[in-house]
C-alpha positions as YAML, in Angstrom:
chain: A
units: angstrom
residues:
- id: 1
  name: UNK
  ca: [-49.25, 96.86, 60.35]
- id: 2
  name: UNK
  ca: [-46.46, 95.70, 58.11]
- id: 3
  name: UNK
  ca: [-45.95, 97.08, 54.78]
- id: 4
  name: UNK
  ca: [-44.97, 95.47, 51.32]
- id: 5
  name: UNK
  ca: [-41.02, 94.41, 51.07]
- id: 6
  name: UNK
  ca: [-38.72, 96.82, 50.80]
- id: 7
  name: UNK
  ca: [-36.59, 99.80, 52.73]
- id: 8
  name: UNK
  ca: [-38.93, 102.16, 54.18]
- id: 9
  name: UNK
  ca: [-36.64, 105.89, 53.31]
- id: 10
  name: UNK
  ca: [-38.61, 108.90, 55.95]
- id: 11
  name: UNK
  ca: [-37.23, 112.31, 56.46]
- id: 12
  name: UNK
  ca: [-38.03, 113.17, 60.32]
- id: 13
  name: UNK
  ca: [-38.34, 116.92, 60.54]
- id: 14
  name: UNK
  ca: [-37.89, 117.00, 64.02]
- id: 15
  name: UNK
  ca: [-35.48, 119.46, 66.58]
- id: 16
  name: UNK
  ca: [-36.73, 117.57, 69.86]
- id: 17
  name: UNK
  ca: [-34.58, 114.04, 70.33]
- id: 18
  name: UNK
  ca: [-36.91, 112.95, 72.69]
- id: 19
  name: UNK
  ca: [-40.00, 113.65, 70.07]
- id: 20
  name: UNK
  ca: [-37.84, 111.72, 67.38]
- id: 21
  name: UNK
  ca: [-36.72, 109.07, 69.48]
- id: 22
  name: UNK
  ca: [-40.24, 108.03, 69.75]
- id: 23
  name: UNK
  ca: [-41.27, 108.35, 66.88]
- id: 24
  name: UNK
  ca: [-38.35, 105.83, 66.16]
- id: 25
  name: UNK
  ca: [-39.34, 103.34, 68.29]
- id: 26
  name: UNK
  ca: [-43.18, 103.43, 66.87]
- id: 27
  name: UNK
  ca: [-41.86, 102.68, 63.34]
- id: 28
  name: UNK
  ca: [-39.42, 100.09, 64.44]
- id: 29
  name: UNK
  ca: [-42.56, 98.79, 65.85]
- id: 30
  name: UNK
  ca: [-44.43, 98.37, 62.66]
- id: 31
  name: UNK
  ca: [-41.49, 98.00, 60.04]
- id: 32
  name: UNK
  ca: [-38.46, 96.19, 59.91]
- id: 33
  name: UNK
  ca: [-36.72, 97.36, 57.00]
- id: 34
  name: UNK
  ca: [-36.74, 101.24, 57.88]
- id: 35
  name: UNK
  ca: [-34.35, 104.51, 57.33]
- id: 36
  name: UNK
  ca: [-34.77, 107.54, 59.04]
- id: 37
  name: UNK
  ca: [-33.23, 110.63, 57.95]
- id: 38
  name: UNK
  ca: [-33.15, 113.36, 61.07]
- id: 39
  name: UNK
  ca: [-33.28, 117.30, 59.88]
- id: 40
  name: UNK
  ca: [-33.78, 119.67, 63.06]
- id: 41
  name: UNK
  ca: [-34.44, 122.80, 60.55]
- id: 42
  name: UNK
  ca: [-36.48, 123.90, 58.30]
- id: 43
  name: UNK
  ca: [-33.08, 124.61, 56.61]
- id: 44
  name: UNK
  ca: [-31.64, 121.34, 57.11]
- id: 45
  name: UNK
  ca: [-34.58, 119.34, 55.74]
- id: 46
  name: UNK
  ca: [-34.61, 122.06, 52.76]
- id: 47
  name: UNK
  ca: [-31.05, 121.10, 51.84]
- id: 48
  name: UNK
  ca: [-31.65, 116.72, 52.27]
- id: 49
  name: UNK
  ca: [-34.88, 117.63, 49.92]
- id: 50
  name: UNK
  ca: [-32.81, 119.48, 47.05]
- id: 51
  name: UNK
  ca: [-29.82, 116.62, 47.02]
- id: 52
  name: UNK
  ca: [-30.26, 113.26, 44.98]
- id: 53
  name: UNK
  ca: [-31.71, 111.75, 47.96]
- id: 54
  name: UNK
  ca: [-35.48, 110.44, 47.64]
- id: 55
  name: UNK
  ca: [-38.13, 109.79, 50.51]
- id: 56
  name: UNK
  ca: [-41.10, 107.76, 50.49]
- id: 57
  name: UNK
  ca: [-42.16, 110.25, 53.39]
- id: 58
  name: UNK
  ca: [-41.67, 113.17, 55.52]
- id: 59
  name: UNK
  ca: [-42.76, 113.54, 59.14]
- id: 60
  name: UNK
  ca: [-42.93, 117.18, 59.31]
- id: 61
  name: UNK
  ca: [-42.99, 119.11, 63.06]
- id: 62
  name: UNK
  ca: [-44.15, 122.46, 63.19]
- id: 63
  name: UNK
  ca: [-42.66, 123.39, 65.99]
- id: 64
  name: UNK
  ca: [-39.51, 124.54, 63.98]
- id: 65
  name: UNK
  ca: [-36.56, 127.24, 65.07]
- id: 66
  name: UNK
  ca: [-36.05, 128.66, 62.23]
- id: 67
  name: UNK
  ca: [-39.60, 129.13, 60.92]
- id: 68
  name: UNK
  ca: [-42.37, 130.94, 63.11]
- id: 69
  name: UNK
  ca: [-45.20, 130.69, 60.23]
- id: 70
  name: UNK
  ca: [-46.86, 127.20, 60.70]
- id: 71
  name: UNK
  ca: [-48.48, 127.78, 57.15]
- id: 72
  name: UNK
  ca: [-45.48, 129.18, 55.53]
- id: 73
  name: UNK
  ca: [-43.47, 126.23, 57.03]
- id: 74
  name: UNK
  ca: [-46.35, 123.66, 55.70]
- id: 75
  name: UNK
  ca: [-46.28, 125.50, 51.92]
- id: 76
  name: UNK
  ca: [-42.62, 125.67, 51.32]
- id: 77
  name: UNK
  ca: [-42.37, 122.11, 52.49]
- id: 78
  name: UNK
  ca: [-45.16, 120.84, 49.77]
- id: 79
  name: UNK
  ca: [-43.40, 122.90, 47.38]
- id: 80
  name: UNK
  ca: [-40.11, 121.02, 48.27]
- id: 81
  name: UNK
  ca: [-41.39, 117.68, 48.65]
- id: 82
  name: UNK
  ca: [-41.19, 116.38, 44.95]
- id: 83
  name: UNK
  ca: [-44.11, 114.78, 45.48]
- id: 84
  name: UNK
  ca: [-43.23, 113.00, 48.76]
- id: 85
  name: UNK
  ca: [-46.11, 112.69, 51.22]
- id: 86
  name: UNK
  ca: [-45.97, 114.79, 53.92]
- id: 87
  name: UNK
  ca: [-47.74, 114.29, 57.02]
- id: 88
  name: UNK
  ca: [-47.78, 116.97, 60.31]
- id: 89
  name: UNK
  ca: [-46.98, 115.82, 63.42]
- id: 90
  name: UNK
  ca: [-47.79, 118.57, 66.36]
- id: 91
  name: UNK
  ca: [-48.73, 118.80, 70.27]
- id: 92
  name: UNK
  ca: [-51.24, 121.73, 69.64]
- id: 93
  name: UNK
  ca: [-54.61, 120.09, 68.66]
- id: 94
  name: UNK
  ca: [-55.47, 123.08, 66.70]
- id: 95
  name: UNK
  ca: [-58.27, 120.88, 64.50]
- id: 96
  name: UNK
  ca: [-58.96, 124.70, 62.13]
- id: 97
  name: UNK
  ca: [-55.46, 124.76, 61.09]
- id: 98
  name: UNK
  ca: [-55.17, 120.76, 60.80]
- id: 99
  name: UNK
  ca: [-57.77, 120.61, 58.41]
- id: 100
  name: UNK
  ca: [-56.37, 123.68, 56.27]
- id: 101
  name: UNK
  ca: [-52.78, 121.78, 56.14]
- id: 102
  name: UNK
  ca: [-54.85, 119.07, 53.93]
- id: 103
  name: UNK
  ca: [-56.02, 121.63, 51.54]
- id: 104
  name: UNK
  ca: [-52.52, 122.73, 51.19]
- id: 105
  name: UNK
  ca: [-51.21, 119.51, 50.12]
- id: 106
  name: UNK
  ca: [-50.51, 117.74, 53.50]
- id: 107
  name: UNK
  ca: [-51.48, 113.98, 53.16]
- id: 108
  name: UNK
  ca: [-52.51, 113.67, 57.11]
- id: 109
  name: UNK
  ca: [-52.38, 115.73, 60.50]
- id: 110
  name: UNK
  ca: [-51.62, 114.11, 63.92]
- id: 111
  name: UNK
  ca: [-51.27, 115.06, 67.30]
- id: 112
  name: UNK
  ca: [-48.52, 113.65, 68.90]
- id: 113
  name: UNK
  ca: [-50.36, 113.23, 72.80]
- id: 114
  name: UNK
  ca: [-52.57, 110.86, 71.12]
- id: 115
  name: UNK
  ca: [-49.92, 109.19, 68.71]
- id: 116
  name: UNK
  ca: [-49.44, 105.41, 69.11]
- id: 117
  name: UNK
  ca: [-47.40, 102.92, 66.59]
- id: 118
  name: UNK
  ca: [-50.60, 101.23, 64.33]
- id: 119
  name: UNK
  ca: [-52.02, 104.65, 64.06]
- id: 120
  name: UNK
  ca: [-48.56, 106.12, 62.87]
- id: 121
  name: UNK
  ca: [-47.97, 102.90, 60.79]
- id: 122
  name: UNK
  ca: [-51.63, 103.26, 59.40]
- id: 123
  name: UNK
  ca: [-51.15, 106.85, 58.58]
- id: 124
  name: UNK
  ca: [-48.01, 106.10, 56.82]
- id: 125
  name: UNK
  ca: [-49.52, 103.03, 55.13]
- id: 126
  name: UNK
  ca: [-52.60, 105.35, 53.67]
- id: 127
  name: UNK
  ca: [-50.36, 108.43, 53.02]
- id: 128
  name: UNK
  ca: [-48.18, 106.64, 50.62]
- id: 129
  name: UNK
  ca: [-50.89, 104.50, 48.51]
- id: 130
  name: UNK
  ca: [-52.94, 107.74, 48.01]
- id: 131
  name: UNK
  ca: [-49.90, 109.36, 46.78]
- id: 132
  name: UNK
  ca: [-49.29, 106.85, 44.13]
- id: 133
  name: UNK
  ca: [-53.03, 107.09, 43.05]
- id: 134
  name: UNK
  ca: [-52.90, 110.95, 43.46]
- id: 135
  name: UNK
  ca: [-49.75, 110.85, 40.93]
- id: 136
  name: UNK
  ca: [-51.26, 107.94, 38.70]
- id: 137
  name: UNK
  ca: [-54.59, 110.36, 38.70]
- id: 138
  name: UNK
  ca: [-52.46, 113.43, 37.40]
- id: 139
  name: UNK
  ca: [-50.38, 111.67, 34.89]
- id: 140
  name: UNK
  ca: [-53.51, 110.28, 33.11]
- id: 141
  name: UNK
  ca: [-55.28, 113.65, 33.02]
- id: 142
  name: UNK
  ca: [-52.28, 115.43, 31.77]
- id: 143
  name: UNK
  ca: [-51.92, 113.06, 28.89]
- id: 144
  name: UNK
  ca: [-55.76, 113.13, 28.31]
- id: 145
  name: UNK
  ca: [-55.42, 116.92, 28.63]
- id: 146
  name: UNK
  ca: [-52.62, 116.79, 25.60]
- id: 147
  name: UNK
  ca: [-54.42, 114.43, 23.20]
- id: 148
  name: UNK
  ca: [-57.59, 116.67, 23.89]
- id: 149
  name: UNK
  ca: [-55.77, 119.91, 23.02]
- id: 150
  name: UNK
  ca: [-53.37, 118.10, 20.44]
- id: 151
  name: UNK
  ca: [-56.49, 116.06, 18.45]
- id: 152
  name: UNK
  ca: [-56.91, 117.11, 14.83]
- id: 153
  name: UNK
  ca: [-60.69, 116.35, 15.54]
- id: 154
  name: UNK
  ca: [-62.63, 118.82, 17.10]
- id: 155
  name: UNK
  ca: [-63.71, 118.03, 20.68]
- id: 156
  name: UNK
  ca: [-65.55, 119.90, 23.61]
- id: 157
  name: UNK
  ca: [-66.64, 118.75, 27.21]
- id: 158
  name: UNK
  ca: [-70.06, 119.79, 28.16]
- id: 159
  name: UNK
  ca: [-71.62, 120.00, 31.93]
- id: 160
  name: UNK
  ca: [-74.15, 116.50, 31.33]
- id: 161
  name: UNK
  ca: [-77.27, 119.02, 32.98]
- id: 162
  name: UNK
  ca: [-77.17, 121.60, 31.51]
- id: 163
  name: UNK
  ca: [-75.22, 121.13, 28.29]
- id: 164
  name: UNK
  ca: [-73.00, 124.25, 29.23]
- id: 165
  name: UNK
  ca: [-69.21, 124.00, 27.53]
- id: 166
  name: UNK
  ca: [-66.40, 123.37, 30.31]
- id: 167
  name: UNK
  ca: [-63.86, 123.13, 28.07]
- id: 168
  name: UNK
  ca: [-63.01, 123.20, 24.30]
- id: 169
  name: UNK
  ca: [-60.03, 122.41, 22.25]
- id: 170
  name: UNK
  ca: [-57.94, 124.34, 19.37]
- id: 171
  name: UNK
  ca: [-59.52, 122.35, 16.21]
- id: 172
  name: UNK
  ca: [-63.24, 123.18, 17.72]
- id: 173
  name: UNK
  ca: [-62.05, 126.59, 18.05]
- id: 174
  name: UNK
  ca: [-60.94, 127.01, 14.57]
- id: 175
  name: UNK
  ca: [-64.00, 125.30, 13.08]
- id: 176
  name: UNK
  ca: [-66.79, 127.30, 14.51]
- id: 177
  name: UNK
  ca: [-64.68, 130.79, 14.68]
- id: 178
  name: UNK
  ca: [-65.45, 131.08, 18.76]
- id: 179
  name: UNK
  ca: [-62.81, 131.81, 21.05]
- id: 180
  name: UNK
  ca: [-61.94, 129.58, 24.12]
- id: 181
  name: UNK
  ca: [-63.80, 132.65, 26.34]
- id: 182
  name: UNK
  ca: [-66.91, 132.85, 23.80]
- id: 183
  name: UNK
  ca: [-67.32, 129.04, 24.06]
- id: 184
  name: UNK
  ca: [-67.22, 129.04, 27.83]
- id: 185
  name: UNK
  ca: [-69.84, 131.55, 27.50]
- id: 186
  name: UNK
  ca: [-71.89, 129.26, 25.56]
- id: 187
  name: UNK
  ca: [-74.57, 126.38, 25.73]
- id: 188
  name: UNK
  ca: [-73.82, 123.46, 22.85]
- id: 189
  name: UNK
  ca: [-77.57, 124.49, 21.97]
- id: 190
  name: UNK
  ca: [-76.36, 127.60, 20.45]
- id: 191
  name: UNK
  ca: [-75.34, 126.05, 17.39]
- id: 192
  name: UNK
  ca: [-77.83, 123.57, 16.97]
- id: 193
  name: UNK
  ca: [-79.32, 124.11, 13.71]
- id: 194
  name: UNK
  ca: [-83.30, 124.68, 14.09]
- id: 195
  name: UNK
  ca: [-84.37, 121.73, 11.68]
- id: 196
  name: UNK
  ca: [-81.90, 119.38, 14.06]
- id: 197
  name: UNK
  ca: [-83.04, 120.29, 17.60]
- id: 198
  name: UNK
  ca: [-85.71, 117.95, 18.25]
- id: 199
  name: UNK
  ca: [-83.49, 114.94, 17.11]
- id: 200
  name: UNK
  ca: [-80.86, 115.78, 18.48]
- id: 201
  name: UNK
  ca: [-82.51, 116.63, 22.44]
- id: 202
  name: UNK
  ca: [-84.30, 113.42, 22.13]
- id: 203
  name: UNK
  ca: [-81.11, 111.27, 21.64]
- id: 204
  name: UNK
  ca: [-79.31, 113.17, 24.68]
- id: 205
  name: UNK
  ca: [-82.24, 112.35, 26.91]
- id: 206
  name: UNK
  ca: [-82.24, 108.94, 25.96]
- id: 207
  name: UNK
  ca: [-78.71, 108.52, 26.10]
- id: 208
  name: UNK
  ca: [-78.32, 110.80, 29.52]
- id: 209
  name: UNK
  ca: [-75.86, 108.31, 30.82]
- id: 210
  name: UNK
  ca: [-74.47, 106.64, 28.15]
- id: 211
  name: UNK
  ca: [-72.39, 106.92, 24.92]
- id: 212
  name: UNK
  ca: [-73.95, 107.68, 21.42]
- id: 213
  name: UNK
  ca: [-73.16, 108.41, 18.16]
- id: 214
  name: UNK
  ca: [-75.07, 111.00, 15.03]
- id: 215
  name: UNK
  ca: [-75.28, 113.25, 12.54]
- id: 216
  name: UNK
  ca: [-75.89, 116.69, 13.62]
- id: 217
  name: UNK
  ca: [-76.42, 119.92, 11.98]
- id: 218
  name: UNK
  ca: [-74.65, 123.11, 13.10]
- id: 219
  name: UNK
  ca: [-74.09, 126.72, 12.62]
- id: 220
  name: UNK
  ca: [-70.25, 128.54, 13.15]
- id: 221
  name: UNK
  ca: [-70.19, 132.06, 14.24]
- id: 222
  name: UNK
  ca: [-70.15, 133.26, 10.83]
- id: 223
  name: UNK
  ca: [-73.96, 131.76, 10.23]
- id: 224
  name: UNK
  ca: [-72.13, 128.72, 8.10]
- id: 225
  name: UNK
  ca: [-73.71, 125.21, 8.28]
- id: 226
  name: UNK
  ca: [-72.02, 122.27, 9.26]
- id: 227
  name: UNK
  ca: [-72.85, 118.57, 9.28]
- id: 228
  name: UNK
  ca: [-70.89, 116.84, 11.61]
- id: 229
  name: UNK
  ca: [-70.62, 113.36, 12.72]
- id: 230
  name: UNK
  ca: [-70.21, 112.90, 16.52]
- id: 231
  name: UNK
  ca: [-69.26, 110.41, 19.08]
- id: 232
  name: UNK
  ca: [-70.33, 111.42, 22.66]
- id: 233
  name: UNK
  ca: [-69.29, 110.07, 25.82]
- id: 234
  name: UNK
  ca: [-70.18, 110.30, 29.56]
- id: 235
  name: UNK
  ca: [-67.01, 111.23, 31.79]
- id: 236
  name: UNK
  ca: [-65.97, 112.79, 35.41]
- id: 237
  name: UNK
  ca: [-64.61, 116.34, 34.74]
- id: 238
  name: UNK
  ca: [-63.43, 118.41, 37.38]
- id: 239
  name: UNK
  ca: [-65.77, 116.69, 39.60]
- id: 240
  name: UNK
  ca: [-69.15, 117.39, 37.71]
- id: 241
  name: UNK
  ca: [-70.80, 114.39, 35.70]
- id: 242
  name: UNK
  ca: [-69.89, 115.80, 31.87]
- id: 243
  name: UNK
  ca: [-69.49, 114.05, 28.16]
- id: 244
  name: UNK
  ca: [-66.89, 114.44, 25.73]
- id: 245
  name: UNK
  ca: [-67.58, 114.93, 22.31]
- id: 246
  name: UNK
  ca: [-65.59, 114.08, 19.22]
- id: 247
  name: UNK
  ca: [-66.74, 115.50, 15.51]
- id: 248
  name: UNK
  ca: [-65.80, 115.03, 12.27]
- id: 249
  name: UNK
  ca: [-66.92, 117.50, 9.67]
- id: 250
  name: UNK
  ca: [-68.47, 115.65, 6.90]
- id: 251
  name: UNK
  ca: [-70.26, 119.15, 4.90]
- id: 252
  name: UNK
  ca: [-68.05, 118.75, 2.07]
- id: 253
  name: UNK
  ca: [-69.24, 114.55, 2.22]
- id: 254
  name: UNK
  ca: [-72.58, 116.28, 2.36]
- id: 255
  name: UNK
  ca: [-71.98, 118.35, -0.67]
- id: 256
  name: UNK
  ca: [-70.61, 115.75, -2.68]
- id: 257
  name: UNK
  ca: [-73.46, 113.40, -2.40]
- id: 258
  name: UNK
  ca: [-76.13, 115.82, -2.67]
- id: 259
  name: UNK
  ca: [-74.03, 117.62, -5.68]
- id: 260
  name: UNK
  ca: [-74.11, 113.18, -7.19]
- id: 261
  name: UNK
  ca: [-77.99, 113.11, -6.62]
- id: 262
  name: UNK
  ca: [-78.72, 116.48, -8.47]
- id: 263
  name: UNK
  ca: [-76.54, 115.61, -11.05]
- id: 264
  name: UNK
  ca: [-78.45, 111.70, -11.55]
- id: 265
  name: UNK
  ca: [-81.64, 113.36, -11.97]
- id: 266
  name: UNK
  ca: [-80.40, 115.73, -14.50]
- id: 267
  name: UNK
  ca: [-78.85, 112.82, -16.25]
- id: 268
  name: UNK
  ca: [-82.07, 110.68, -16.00]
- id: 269
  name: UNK
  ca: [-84.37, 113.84, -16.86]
- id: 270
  name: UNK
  ca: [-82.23, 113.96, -20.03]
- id: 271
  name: UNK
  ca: [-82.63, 110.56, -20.56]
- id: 272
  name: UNK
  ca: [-86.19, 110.07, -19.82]
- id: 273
  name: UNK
  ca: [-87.10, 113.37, -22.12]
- id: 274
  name: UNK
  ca: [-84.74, 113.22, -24.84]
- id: 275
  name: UNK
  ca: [-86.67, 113.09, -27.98]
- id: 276
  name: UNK
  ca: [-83.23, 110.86, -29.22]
- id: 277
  name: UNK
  ca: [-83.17, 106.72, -29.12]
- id: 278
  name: UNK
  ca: [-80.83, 106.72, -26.20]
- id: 279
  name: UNK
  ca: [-79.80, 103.30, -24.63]
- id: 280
  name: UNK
  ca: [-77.47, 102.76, -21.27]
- id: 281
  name: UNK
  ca: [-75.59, 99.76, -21.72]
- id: 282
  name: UNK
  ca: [-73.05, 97.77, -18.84]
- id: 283
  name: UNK
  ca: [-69.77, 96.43, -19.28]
- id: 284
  name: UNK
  ca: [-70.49, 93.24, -20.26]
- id: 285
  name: UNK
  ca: [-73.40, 94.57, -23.13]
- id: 286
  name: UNK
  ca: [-76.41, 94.40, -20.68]
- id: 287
  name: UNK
  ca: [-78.91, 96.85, -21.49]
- id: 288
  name: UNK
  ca: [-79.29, 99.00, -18.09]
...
């Protein structure tokens, strides 16, 4: 398997010569343009890792001098890696511990009696690519994370079941008076005004996997009414199916408009009962 152009930069953390010179000769095998970097110590690889040099992967050994603690070995590695994909090479097929390496941060586990040159260069190959998509994946929920918490808007994430809050942000937080723990605490239900639920159930269900947008009325802590206007989405959160939801309080809209119609029918009562001529002319002299 060859990869994409370019100089291939590994960090082999490997004290047996004969282990590394193999390794060598698999990934000359598979790569032409290739740099390997030896450390024989945990040490050694710890002091390559915190200089200006950068790796597109490590080939960690466990079978280290200086370190007898396979997991402690494995955890300050990740920690030191920047990043970099890491994957284990070792000679004891201990599967238990091979599998826990991955939930520490380790991209793959091999055995080295059953190593070969495409599985290596496959290994490799997959260990790098999922890195890029593992970093690409973090970036864009750290900057969806800060324009959630940053919006002016309110916003909340709800579990797309059960309607449960999995997260809320500061504006939503000021608005209904909740804390973050209250809220997660808390079924979106719960401030559904009474005179709004059976509108506002129906257009979930029929919406269950898609975006919508309405007018809903709400209560905050303090037994205040709200009207909002919402725009609600379905997304992947923390692995559960979930929708984000967007508001904009429009009560003092509300007010305004329902303050304008009160005030028209006053106008027209006094109009239509005055015991006065009264005429309502336009601009241009048309009587109205």
């Amino acid at each position: 398997m060859n990869y994409s152009s370019g100089e291939l930069k590994i960090l082999v953390v490997e004290d047996h010569i004969g282990d590394y010179i193999l390794i060598e000769d698999y990934l000359n095998e598979e790569h032409v343009k290739i740099h390997l970097t030896r450390a024989l110590t945990f040490t050694e690889a710890k002091e390559k890792l915190e200089s200006n040099e950068r790796y597109n992967l490590i080939l960690l050994d466990l079978s280290l001098p200086d370190v007898d603690d396979n997991e402690t070995l494995v955890r300050n590695m990740v920690a030191l890696s920047n990043h970099t994909p890491i994957i284990v090479l070792t000679g004891f097929a201990n599967k238990v511990f091979g599998v826990k390496t991955l939930a520490l941060g380790i991209s793959d586990y091999l055995l080295k009696d059953e190593l070969n040159a495409p599985q290596l260069a496959k290994s490799i190959y997959y260990s790098i690519e999922r890195k890029k998509i593992d970093i690409k994946l973090s970036e864009s929920e750290r900057k969806y994370k800060s324009l959630f918490d940053a919006s002016p808007l309110p916003m909340w994430v709800l579990d797309r079941h059960t309607l449960q809050f999995l997260n809320v942000n500061q504006a939503a937080m000021h608005m209904y008076g909740y804390s973050e723990e209250e809220f997660m605490q808390m079924n979106i239900r719960d401030l559904w005004s009474e005179d709004f639920q059976t509108i506002i159930e129906n257009t979930w269900q029929k919406n269950y996997h898609d975006s919508f947008g309405m007018m809903v009325k709400h209560h905050k802590k303090s037994g205040e009414v709200l009207y909002l206007e919402i725009t609600s989405n379905p997304i992947e959160f923390d692995g559960k199916e979930a929708r984000v939801t967007q508001a904009k309080n429009i009560t003092a809209q509300m007010a305004a408009e329902e303050a304008l119609i009160i005030s028209e029918k006053r106008f027209k009562a006094l109009v239509q009962d005055a015991s006065d001529l009264i005429m309502i002319f336009d601009f241009d002299g048309n009587m109205t």
